[in-house]
C-alpha positions in Angstrom: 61.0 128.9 82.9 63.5 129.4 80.2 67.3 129.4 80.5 69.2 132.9 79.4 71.3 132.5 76.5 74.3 133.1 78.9 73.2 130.1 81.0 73.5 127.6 77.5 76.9 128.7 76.7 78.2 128.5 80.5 76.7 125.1 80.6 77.8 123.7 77.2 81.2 125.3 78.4 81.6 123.4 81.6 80.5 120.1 80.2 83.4 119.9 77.1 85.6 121.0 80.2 84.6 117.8 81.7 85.0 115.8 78.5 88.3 116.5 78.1 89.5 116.5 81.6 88.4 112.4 81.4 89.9 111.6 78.4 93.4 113.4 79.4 93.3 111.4 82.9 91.9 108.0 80.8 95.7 108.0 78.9 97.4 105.6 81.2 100.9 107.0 80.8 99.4 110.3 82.1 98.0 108.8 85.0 101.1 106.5 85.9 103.7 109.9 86.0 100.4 111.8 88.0 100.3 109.1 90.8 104.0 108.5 91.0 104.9 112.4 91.3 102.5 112.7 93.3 103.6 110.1 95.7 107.3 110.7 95.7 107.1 114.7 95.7 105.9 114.0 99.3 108.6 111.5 100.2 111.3 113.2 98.8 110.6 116.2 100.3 110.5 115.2 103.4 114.0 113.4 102.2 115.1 116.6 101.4 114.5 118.5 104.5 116.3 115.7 106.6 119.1 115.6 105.2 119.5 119.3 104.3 119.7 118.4 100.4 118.7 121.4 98.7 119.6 122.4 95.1 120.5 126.2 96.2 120.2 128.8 99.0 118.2 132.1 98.8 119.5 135.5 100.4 116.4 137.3 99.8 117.4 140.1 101.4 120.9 140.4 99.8 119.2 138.9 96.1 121.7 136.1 96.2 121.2 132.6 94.9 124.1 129.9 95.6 123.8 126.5 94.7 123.7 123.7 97.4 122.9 124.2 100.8 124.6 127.4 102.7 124.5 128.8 106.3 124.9 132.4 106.9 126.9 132.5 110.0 129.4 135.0 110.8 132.4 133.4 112.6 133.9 137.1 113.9 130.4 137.8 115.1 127.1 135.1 115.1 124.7 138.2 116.1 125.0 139.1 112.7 123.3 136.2 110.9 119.8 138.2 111.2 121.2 140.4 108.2 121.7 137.6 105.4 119.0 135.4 106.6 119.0 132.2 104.4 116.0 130.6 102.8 116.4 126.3 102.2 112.6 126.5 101.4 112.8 127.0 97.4 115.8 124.4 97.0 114.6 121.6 99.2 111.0 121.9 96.9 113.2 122.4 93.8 115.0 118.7 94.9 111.4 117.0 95.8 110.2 118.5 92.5 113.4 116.9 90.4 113.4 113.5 92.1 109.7 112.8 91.5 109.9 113.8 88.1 112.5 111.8 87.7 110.4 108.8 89.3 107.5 110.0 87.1 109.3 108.9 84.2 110.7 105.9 85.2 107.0 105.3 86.2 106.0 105.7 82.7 108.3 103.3 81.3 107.2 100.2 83.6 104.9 97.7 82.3 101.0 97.6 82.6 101.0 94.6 84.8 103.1 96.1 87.1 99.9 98.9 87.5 96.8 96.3 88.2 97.5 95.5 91.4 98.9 99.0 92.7 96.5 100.4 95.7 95.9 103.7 94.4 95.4 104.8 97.9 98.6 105.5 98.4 98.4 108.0 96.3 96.0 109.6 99.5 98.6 107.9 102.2 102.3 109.1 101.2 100.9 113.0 101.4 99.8 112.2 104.9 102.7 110.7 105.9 104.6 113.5 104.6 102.2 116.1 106.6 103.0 114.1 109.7 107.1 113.9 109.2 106.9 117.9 108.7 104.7 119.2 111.5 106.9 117.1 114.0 110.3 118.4 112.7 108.2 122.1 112.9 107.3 121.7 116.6 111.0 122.3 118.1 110.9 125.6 116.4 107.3 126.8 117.5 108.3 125.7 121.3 110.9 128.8 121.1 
């Protein structure tokens, strides 16, 4: 049985894809920032949402954006916070996102045999870790 014409050029298509996805993860500076965002986004996320360092404050429903971390309580009248409900969310993810690229860099600039003896599993265990730190600061807020 013969291939369709389609078939070829779907094949020959996916296999370049391949070819150049291993020679962009095969440059070692690319693969020191990948591994080092990708470890500290986690950490300093969960950083973030500890400490309450986020870069700004959404009002969605009001269209605002403030920098820094804001609460939206009323002092005449604390019913009313259900009307400028405030979003952390974006900012704490905007912090993560800043510090790991930051560490990304840095990452890049360290010597080679600095990287020989790194276990690239954490690159698996930090995310995990992360998971684990958010679902148990989430639970308080499910139990209401």
């Amino acid at each position: 049985m013969r291939a369709s014409p389609a078939m070829a050029v779907a094949c020959a298509y996916l296999t370049a894809r391949h070819h150049g996805l291993r020679v962009v993860m095969s440059v070692p500076v690319f693969s020191r920032f990948a591994f080092a965002y990708g470890m500290a986004f986690g950490l300093l996320y969960v950083v973030a949402r500890a400490h309450g360092l986020a870069l700004f404050t959404v009002y969605p429903s009001l269209g605002v954006v403030l920098l820094g971390m804001h609460r939206s309580r009323d002092v005449a009248d604390p019913a009313m916070e259900f009307l400028a409900p405030e979003m952390w969310w974006y900012g704490w993810v905007a912090s993560a996102a800043l510090g790991a690229f930051v560490i990304g860099l840095v990452a890049t600039l360290l010597p080679d045999r600095w990287w020989r003896g790194f276990w690239l599993g954490w690159v698996w265990v930090t995310p995990l870790i992360a998971m684990t730190a958010c679902v148990y600061w989430a639970i308080p807020w499910f139990r209401q």
